[in-house]
N, C-alpha and C positions, 0 to 999 in steps of 0.2 A: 504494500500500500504506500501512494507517495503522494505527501502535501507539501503545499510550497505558499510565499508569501514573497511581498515586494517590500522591501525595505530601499530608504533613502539613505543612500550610504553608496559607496565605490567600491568593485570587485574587491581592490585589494585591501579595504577595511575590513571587509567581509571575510577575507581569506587569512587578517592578520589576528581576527579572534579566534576563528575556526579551528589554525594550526598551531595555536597555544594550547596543544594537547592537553596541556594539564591544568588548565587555568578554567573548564569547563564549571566547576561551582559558583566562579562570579559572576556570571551571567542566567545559568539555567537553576531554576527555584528547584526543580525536583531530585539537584543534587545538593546534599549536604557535604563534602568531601571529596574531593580529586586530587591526585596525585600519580607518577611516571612510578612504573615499575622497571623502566631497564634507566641504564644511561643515558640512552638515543633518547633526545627530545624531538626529533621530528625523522619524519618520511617512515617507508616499510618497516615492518617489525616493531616499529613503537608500540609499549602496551602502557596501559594507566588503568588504574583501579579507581572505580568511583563506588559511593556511597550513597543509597537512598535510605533515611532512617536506619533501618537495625541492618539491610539487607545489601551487599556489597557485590559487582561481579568488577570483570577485567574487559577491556575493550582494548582487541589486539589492530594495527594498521594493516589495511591490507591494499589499500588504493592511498595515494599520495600527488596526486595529478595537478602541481601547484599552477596556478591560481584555480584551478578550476573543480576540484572533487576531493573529497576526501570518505572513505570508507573502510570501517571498520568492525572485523566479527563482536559481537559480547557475548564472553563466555561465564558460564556459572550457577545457567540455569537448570532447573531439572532436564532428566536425562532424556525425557519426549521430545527434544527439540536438537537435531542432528546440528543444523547451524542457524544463529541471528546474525544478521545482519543488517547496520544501519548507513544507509549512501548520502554524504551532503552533497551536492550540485551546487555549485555557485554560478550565474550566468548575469550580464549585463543585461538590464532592460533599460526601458524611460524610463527619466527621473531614478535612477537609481542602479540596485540589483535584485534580482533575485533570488530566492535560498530556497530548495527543497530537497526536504527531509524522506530518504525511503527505507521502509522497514523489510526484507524479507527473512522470513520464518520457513526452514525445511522443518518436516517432519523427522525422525528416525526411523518410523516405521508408518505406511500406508495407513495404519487402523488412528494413526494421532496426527493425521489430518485435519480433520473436524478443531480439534484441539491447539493446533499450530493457526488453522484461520481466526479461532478465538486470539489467541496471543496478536495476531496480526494486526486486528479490530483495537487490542489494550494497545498497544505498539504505536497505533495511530494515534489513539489520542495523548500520549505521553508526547508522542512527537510533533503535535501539534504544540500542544504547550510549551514544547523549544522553541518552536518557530516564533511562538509572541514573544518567547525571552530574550529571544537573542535579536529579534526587530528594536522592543526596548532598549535592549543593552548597546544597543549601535545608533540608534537615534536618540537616544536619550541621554543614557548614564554616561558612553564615552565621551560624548563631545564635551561635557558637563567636567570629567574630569581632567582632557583636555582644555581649559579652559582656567579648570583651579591651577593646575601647575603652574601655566601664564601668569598669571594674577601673583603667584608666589612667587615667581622667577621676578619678574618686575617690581615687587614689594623687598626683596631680596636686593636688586641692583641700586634702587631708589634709596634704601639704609645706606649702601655701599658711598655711594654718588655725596648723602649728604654726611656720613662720617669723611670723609674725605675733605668736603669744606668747612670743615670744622676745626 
């Protein structure tokens, strides 16, 4: 299942939250915890472990297609579910880009079908709720923090500037 959203932002804002692998808790609410389980911070093989409340899995890289995708299996689930995985799409549109989110769910076994399209249906709307997070986090919060730095950097040089004429 794949949802998508336009946000007001540039590819590569978009692609510079996206590849901050481990930085996924400051923007998506439904993670409380991320963190890099290898050395490798970015491209294939990167894994990070994220945290939802008590229940925790690993999301290994398996696509790294910079600026434009990123996709990676999550492992940890019960054992009905041969593979998850989750594809970001990054693409230019007007006014902006846009991001979507896909979820697919294999079975292990023919009979947990049924089962894996349920998990699909939960899959989508967890992944929906990225999508508003991380629109937020790029139209709202970044700029916003972007912004205080400025303000510090300049409040910073301005001390500078008048202990000097002192």
């Amino acid at each position: 299942m794949k949802k998508a959203i336009k946000v007001k932002c540039s590819l590569n804002e978009a692609w510079e939250v996206l590849s901050s692998f481990d930085s996924i808790s400051d923007w998506a609410s439904n993670v409380s915890h991320s963190c890099f389980l290898t050395e490798q911070e970015a491209g294939l093989e990167t894994i990070r472990r994220i945290q939802t409340g008590n229940n925790s899995v690993t999301e290994h890289v398996t696509v790294w297609d910079k600026p434009r995708s990123i996709a990676y299996e999550i492992r940890g689930f019960p054992p009905v579910f041969k593979k998850v995985t989750n594809t970001w799409l990054i693409t230019p549109c007007e006014n902006g880009t846009q991001l979507s989110l896909e979820v697919e769910i294999l079975p292990i076994r023919r009979p947990a079908t049924p089962i894996a399209g349920l998990g699909c249906l939960i899959f989508s709307r967890i992944n929906k709720g990225m999508l508003s997070d991380i629109k937020h986090f790029l139209e709202e919060i970044k700029p916003y923090n972007v912004l205080e730095k400025k303000i510090s950097l300049l409040s910073t040089r301005l001390n500078e500037l008048e202990n000097n004429d002192a």
